[in-house]
ROKEVEX-495148 format. One record per atom (N, C-alpha, C): residue number from 1; x, y, z. Coordinates in nm, 4 decimals. Layout:
residues N
[NUM, [X, Y, Z]] ...
//
This chain:
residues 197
[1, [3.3863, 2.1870, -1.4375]] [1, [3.4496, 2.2893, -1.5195]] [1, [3.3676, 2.4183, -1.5104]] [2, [3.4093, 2.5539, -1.4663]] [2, [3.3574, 2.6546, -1.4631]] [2, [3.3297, 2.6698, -1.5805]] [3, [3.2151, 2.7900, -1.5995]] [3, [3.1784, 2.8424, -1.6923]] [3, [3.2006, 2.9356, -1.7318]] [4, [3.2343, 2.9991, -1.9310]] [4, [3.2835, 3.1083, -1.9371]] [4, [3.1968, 3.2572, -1.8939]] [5, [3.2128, 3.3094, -1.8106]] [5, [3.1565, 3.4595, -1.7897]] [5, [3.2643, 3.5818, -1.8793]] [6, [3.2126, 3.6662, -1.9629]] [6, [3.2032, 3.7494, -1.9986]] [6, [3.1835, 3.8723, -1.9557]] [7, [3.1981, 3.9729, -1.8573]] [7, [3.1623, 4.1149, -1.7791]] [7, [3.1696, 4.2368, -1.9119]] [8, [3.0232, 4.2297, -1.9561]] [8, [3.0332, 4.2913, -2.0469]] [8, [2.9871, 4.4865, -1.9873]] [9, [3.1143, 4.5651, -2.0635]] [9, [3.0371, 4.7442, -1.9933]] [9, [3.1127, 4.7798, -2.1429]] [10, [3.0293, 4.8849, -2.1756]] [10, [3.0111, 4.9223, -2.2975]] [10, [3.1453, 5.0165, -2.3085]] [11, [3.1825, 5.0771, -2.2322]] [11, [3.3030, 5.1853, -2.2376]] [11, [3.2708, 5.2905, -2.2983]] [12, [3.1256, 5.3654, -2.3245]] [12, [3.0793, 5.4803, -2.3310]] [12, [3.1387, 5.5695, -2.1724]] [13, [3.1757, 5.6808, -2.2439]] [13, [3.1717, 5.8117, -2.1287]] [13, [3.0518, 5.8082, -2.0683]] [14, [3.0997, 5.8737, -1.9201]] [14, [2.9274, 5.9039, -1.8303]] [14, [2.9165, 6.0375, -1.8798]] [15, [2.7551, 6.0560, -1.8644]] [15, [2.7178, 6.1741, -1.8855]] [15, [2.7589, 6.2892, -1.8310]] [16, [2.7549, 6.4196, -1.8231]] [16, [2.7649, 6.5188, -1.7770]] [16, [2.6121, 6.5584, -1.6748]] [17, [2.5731, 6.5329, -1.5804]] [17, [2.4568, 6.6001, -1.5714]] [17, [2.4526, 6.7130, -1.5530]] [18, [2.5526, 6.7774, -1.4541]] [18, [2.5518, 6.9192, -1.4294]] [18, [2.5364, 7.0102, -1.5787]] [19, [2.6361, 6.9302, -1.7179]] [19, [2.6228, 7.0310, -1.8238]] [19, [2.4813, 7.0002, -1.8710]] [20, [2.4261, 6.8622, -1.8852]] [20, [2.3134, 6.8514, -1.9367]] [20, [2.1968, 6.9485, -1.8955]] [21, [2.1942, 6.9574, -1.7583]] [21, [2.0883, 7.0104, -1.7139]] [21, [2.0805, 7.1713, -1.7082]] [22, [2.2460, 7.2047, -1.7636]] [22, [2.2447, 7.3926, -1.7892]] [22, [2.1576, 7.3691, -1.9503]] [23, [2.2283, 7.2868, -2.0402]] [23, [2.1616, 7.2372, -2.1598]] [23, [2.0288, 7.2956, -2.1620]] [24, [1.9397, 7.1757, -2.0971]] [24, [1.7945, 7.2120, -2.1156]] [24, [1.7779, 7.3361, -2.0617]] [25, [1.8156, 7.3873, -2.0148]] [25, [1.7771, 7.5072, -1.9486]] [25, [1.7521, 7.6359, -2.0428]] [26, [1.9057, 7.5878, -2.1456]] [26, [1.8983, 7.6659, -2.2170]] [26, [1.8264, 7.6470, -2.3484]] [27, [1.8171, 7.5056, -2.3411]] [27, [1.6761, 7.4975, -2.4582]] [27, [1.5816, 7.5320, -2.4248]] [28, [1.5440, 7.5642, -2.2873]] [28, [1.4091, 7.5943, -2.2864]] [28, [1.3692, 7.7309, -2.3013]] [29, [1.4747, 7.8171, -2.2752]] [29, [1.4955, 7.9605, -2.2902]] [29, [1.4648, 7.9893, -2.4241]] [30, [1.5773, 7.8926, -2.5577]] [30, [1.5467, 7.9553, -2.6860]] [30, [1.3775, 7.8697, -2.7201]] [31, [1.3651, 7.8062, -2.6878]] [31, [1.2343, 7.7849, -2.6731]] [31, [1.0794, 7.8949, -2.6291]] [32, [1.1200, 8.0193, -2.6023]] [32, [1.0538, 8.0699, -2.5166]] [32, [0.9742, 8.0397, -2.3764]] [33, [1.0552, 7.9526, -2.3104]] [33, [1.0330, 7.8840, -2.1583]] [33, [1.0914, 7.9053, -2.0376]] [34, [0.9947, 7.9504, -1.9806]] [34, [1.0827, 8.0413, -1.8142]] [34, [1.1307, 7.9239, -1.7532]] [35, [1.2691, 7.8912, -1.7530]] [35, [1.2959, 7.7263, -1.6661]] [35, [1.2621, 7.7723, -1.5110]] [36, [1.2365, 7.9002, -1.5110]] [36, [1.2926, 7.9191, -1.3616]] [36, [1.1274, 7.9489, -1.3493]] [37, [1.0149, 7.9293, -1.4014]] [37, [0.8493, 7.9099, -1.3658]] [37, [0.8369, 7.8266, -1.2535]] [38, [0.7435, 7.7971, -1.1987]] [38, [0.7055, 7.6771, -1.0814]] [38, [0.6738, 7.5611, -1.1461]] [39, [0.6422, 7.5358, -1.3062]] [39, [0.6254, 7.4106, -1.3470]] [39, [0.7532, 7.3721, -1.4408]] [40, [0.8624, 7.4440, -1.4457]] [40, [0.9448, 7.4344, -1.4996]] [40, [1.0744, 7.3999, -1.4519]] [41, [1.0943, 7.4591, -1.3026]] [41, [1.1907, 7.5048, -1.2028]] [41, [1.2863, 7.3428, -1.2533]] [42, [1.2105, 7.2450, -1.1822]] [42, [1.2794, 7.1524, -1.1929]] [42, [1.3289, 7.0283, -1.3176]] [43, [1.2637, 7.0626, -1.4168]] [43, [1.2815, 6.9985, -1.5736]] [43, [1.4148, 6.9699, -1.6290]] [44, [1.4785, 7.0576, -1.5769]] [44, [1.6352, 7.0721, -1.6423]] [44, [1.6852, 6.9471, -1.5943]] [45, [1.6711, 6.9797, -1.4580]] [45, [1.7353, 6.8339, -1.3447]] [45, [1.6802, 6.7169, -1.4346]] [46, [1.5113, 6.6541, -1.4265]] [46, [1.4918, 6.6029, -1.4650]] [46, [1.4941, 6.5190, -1.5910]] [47, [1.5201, 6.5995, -1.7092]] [47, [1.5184, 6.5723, -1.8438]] [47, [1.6616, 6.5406, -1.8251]] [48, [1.7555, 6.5769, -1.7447]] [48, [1.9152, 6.5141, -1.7672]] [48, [1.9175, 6.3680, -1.7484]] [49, [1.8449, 6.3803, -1.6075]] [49, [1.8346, 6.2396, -1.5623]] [49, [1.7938, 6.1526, -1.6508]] [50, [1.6715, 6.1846, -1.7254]] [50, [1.5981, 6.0783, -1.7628]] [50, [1.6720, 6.0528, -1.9060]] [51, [1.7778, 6.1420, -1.9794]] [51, [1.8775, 6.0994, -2.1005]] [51, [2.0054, 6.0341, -2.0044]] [52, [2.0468, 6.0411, -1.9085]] [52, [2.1384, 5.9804, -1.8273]] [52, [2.0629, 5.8336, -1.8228]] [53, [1.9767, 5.7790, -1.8053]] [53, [1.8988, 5.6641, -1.8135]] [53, [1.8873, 5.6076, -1.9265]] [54, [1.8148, 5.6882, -2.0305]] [54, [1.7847, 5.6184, -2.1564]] [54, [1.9392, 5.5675, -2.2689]] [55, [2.0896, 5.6511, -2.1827]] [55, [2.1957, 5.6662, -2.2938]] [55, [2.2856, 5.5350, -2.1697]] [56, [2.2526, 5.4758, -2.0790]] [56, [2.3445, 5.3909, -2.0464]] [56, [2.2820, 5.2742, -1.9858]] [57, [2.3383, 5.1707, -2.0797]] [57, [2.3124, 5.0544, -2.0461]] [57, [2.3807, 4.9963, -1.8415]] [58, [2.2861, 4.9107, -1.8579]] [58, [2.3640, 4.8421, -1.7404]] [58, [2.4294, 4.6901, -1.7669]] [59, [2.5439, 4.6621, -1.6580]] [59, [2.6362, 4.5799, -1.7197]] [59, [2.5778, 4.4794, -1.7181]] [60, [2.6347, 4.3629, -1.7441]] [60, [2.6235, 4.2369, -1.7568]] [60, [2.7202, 4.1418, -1.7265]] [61, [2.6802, 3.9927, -1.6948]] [61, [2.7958, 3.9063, -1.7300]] [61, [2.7646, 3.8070, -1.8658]] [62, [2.7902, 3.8087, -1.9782]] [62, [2.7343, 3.7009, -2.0231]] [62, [2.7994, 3.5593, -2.0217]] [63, [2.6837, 3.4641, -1.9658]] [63, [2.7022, 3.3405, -1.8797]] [63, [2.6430, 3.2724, -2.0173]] [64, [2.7734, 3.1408, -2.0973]] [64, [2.7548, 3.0654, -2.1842]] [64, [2.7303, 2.9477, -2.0956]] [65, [2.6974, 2.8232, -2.1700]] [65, [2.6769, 2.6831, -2.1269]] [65, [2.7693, 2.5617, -2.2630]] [66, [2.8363, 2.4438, -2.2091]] [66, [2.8364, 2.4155, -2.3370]] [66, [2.7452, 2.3372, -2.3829]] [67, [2.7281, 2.3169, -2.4963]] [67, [2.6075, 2.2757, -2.5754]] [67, [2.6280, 2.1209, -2.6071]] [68, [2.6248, 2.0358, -2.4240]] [68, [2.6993, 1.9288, -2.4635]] [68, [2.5644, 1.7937, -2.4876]] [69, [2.4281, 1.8497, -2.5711]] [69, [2.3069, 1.7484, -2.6086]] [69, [2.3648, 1.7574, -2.7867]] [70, [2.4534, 1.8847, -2.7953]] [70, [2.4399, 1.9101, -2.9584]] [70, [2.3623, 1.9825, -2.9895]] [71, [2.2703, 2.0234, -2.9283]] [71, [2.1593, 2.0960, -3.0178]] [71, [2.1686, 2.1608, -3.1319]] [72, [2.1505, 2.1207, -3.2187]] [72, [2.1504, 2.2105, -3.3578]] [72, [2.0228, 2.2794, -3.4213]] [73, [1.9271, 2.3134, -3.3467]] [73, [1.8329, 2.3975, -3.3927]] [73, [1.8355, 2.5161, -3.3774]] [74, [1.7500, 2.5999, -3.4296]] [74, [1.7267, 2.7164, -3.3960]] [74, [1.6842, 2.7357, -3.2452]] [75, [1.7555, 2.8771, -3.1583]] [75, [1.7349, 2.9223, -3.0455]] [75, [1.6743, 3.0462, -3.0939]] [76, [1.5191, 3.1289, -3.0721]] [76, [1.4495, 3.2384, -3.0926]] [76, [1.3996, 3.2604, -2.9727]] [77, [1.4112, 3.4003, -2.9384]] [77, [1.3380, 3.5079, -2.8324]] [77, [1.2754, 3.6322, -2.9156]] [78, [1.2074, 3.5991, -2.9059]] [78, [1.0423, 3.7012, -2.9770]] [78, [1.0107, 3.7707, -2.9087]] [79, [1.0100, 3.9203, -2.9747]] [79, [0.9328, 4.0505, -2.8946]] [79, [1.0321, 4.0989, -2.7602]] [80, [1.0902, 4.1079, -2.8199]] [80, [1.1786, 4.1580, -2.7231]] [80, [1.1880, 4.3207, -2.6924]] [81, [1.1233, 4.3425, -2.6149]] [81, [1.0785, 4.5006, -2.5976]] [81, [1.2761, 4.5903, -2.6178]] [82, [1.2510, 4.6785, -2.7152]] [82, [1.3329, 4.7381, -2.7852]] [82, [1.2818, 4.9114, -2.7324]] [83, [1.4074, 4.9723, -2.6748]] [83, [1.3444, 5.1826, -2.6677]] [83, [1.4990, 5.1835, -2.7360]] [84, [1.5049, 5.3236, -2.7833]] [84, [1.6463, 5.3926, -2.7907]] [84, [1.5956, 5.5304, -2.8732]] [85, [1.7243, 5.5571, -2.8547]] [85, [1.6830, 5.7362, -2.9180]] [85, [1.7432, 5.7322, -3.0839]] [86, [1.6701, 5.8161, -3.1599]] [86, [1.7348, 5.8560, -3.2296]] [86, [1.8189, 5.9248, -3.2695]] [87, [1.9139, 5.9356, -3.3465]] [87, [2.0583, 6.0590, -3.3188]] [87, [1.9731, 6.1544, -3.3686]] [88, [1.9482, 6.1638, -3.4761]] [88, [1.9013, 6.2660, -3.6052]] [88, [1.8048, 6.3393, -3.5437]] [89, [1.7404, 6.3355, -3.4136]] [89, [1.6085, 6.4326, -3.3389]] [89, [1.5840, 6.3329, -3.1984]] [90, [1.7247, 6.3170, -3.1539]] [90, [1.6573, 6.2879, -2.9855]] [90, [1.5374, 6.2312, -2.9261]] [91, [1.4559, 6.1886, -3.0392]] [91, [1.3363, 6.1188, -2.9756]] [91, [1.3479, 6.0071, -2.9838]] [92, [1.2316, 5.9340, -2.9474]] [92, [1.2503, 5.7868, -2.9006]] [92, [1.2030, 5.6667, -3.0589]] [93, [1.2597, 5.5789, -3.0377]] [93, [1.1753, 5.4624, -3.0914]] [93, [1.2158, 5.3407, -3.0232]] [94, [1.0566, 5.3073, -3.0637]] [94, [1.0332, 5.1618, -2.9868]] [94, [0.9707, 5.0474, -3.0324]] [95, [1.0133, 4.9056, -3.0364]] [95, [0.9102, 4.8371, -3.0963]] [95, [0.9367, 4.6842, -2.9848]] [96, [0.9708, 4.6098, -3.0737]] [96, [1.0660, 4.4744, -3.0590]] [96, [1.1268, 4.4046, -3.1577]] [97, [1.2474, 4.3153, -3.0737]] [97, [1.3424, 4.2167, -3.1609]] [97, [1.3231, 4.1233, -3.1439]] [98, [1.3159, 4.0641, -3.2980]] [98, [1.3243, 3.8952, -3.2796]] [98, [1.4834, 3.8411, -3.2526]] [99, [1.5248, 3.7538, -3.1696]] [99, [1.7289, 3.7359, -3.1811]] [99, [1.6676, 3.6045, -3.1697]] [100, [1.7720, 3.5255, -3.2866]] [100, [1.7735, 3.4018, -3.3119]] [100, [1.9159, 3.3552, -3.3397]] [101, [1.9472, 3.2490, -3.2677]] [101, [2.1112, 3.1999, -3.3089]] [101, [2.0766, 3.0279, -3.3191]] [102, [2.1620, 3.0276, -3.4282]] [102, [2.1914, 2.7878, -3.4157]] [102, [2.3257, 2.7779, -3.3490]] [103, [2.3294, 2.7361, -3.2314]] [103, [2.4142, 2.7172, -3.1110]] [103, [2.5414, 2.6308, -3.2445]] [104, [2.6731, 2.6748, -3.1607]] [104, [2.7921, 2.5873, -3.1854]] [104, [2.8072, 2.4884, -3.0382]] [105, [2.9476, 2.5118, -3.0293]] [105, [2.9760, 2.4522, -2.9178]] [105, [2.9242, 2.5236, -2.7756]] [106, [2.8455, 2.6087, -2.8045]] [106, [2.8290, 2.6568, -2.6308]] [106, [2.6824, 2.7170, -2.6655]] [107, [2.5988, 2.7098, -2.5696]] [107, [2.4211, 2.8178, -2.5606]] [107, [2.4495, 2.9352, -2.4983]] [108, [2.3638, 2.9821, -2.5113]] [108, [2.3833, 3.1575, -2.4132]] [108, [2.2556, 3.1361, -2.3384]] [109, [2.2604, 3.2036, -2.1886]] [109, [2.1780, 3.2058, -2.1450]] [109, [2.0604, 3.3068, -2.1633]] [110, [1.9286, 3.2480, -2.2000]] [110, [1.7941, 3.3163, -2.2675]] [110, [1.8142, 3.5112, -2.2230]] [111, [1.8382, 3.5102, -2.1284]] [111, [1.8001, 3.6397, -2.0636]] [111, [1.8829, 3.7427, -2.0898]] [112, [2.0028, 3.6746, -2.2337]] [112, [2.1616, 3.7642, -2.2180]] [112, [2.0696, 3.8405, -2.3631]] [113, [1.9940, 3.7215, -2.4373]] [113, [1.9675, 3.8233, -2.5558]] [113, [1.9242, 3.9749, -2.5395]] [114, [1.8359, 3.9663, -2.4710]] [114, [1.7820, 4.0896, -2.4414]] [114, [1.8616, 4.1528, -2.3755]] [115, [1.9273, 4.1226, -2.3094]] [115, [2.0448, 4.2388, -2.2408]] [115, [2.1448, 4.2678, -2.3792]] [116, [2.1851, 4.2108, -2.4621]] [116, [2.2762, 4.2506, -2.5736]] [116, [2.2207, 4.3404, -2.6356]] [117, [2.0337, 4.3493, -2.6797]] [117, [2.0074, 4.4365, -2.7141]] [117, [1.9994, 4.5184, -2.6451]] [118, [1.9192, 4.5321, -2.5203]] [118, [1.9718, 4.6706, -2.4389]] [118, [2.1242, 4.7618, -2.4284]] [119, [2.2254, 4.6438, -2.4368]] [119, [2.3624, 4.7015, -2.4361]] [119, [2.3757, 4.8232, -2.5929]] [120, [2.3080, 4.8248, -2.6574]] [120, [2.3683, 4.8904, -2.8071]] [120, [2.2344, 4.9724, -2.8070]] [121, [2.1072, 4.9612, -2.7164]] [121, [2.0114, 5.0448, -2.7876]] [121, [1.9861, 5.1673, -2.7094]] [122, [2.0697, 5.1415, -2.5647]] [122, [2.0884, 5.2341, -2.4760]] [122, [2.2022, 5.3357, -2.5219]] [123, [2.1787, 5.4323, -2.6476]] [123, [2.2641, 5.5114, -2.7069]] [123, [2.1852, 5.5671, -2.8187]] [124, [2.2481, 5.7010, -2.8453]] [124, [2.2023, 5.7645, -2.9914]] [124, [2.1619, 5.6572, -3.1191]] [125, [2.0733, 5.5891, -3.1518]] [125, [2.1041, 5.5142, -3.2783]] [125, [2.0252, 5.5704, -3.3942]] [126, [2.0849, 5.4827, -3.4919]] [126, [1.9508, 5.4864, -3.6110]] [126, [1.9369, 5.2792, -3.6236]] [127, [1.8164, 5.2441, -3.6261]] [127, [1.7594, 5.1439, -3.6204]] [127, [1.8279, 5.0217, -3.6984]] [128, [1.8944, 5.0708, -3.8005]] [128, [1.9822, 4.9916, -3.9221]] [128, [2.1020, 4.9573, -3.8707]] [129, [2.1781, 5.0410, -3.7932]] [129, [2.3231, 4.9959, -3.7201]] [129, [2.2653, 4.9455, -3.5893]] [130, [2.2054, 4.9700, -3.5526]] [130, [2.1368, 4.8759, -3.4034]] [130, [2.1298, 4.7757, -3.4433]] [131, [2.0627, 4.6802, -3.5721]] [131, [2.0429, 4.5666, -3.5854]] [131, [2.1357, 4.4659, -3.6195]] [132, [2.2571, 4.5396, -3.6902]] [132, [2.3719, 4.4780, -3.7032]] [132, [2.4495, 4.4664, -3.5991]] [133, [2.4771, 4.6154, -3.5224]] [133, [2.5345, 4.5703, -3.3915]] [133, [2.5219, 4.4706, -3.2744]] [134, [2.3740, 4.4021, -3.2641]] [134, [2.3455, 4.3212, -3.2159]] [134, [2.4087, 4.1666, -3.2850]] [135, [2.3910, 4.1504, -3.4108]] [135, [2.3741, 4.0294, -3.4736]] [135, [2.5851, 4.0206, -3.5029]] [136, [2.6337, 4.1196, -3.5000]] [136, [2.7648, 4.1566, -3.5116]] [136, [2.8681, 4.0578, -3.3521]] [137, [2.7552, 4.1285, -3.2790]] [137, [2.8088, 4.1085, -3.1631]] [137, [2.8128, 4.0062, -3.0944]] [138, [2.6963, 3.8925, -3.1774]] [138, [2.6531, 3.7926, -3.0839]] [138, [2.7718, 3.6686, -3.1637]] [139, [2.7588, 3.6783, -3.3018]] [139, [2.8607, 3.6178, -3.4033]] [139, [2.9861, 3.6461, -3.3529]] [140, [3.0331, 3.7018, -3.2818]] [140, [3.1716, 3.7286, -3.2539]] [140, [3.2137, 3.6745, -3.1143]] [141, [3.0909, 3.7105, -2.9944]] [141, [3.1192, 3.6281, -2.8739]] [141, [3.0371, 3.5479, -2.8565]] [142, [3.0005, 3.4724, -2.9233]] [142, [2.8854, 3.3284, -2.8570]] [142, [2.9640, 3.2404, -2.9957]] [143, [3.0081, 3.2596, -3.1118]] [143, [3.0554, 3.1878, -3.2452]] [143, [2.9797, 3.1179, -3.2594]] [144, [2.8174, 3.1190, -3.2570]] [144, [2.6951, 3.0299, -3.3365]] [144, [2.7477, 2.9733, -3.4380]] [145, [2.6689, 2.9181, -3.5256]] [145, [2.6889, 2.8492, -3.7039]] [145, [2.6056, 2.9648, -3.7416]] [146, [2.4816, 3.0670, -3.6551]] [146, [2.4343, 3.1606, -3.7936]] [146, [2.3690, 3.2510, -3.6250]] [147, [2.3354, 3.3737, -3.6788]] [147, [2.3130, 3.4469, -3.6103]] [147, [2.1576, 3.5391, -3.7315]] [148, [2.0865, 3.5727, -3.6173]] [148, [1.9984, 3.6427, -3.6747]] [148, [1.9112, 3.7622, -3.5883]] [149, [1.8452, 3.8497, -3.6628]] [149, [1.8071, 3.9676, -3.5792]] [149, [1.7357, 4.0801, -3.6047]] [150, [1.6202, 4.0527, -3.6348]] [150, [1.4611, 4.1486, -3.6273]] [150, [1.4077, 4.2643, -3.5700]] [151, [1.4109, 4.4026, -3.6131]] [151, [1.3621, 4.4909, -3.5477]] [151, [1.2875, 4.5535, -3.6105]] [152, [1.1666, 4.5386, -3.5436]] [152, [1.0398, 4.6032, -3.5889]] [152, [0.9901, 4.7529, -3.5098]] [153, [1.0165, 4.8655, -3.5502]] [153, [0.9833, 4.9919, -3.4700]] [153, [0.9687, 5.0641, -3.4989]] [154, [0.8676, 5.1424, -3.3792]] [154, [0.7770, 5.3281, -3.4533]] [154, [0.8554, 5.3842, -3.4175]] [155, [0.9161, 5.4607, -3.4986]] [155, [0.9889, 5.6171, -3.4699]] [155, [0.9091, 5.7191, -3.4572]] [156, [0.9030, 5.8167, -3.3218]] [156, [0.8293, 5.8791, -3.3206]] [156, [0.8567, 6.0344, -3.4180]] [157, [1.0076, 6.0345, -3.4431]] [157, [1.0735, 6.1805, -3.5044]] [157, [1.0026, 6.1179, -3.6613]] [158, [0.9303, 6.0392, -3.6911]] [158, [0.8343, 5.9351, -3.8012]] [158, [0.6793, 6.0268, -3.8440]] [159, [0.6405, 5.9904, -3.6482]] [159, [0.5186, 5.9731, -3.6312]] [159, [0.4370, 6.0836, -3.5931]] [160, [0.5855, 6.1597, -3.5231]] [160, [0.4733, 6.2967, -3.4333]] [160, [0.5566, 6.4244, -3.5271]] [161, [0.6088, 6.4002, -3.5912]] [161, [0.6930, 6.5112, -3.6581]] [161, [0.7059, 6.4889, -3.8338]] [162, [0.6974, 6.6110, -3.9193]] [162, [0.7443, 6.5493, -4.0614]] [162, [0.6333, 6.4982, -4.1344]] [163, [0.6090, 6.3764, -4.1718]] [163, [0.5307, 6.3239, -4.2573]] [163, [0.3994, 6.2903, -4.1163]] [164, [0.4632, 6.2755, -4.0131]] [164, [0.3507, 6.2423, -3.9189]] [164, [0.2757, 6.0853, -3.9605]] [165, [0.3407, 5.9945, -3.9645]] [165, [0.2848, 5.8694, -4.0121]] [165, [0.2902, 5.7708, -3.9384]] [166, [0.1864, 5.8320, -3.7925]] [166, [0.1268, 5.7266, -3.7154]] [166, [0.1772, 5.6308, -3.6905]] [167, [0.1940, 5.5202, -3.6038]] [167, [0.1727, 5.3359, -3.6418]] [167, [0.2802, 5.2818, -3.7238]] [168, [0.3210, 5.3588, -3.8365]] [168, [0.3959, 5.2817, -3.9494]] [168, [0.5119, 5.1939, -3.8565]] [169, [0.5559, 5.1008, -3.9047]] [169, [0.6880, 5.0529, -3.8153]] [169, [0.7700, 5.0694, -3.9752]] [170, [0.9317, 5.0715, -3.8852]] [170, [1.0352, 5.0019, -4.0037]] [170, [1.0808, 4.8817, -3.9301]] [171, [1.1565, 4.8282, -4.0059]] [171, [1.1478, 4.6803, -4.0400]] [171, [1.3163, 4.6582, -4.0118]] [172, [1.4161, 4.5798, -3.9746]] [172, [1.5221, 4.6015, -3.9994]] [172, [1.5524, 4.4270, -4.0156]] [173, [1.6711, 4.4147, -4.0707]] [173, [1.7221, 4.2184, -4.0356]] [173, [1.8842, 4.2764, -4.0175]] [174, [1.9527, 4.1609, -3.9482]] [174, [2.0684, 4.1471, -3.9671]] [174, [2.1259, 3.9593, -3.9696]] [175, [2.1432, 3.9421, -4.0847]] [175, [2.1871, 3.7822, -4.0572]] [175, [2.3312, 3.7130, -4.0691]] [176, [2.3417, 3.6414, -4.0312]] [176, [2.5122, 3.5852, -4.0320]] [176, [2.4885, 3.4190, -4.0160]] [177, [2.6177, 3.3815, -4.0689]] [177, [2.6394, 3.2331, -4.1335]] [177, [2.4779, 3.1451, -4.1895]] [178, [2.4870, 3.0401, -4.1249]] [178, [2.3622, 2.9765, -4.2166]] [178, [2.3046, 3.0545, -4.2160]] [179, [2.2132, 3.1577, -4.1265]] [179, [2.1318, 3.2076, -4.1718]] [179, [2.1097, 3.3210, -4.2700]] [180, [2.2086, 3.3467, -4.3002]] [180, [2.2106, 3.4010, -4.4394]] [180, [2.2744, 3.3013, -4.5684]] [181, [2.3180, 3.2392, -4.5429]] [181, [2.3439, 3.1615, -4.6197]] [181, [2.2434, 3.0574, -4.6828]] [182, [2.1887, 3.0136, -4.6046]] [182, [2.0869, 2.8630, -4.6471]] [182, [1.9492, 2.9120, -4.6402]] [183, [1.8895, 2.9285, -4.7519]] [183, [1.8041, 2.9666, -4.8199]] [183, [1.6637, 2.9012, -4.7094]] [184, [1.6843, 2.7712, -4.6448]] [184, [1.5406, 2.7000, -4.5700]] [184, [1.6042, 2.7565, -4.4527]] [185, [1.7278, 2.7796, -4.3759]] [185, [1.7173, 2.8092, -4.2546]] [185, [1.6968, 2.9759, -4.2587]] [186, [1.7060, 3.0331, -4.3413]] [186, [1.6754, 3.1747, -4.3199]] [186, [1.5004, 3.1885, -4.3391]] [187, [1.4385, 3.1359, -4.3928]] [187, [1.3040, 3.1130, -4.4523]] [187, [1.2246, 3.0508, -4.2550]] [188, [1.3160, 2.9662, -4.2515]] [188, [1.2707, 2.9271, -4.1070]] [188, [1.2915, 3.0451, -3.9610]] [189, [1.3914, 3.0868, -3.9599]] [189, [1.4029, 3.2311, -3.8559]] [189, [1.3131, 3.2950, -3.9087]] [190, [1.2975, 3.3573, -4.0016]] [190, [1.1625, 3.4756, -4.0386]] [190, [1.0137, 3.4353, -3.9974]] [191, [0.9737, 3.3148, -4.0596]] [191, [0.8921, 3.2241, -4.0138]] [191, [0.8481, 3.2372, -3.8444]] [192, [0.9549, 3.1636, -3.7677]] [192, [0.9089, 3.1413, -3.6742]] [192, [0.9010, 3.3024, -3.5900]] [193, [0.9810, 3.3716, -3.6378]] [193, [1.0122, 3.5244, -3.5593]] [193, [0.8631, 3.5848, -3.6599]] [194, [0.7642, 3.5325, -3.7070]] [194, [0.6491, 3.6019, -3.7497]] [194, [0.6658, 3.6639, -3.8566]] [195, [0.7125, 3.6855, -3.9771]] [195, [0.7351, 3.8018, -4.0634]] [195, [0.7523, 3.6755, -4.1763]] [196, [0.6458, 3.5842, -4.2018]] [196, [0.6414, 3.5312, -4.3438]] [196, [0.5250, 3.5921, -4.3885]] [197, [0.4790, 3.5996, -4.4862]] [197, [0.3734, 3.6435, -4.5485]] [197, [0.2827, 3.5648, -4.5358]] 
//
């Protein structure tokens, strides 16, 4: 029996680079910045590119299995290196996610978690709808019994701007079925994803 594949593409618009890169150009102008200097000449190009990168995910297939031992435990992937921008000031934050699911009838393969988060963090976010969108998304196409989802990250529009507060991380959860529900299996995802006291 084949297996279900999923071809997951986000259906975001492609970028503009040609407008992006008049963009910076012209930020760099009200900036007081000669784009057209010898260390500047080429920035415009560049800085498009490198938001053309950071704003689009790459596709996927996600490849289920069925879950024919039963397994009913917890499935956790820890530290899951997390970037995305912020809407509110274009800069970056970064930390990692804990993604934890209790399999139904089918597993996901280890390597899709982290691509699900890449799929939603490769975009403008704020850290609070990133974490749901993940835990949203996985509850809807994998149908676990509970879904769960940890993001720990420095904002730099935090750290280098404003209050300027270094290091600090925020904290985010998103949980679904048992694990929001059942008081020992939610106690157990936090646990093992590091964040008991």
């Amino acid at each position: 029996m084949s297996q279900p594949r999923l071809q997951v593409l986000h259906g975001r618009d492609g970028v503009d680079l040609e407008a992006a890169r008049r963009a910076v150009a012209d930020l760099l102008l009200a900036l007081g910045k000669d784009p057209e200097s010898e260390h500047l000449a080429d920035t415009p190009r560049r800085v498009a590119h490198a938001y053309a990168e950071l704003l689009t995910p790459r596709e996927f297939n996600l490849t289920t299995f069925p879950n024919d031992e039963g397994y009913d435990e917890l499935v956790l992937a820890r530290a899951i290196p997390v970037q995305s921008l912020c809407e509110h000031h274009l800069l970056p934050f970064q930390g990692v996610a804990h993604v934890g699911y209790l399999p139904g009838e089918r597993i996901l393969g280890l390597s899709k978690l982290a691509r699900v988060m890449e799929l939603f963090a490769r975009d403008l976010q704020v850290q609070e709808r990133l974490t749901k969108q993940v835990a949203d998304w996985l509850q809807d196409h994998l149908a676990p019994r509970g879904v769960g989802v940890v993001i720990e990250a420095e904002h730099l529009c935090m750290s280098l701007r404003g209050v300027r507060a270094a290091g600090s991380r925020t904290v985010t959860s998103s949980l679904h079925g048992v694990l929001r529900e059942d008081a020992r299996s939610r106690q157990e995802f936090f646990a093992l994803a590091g964040l008991q006291p």
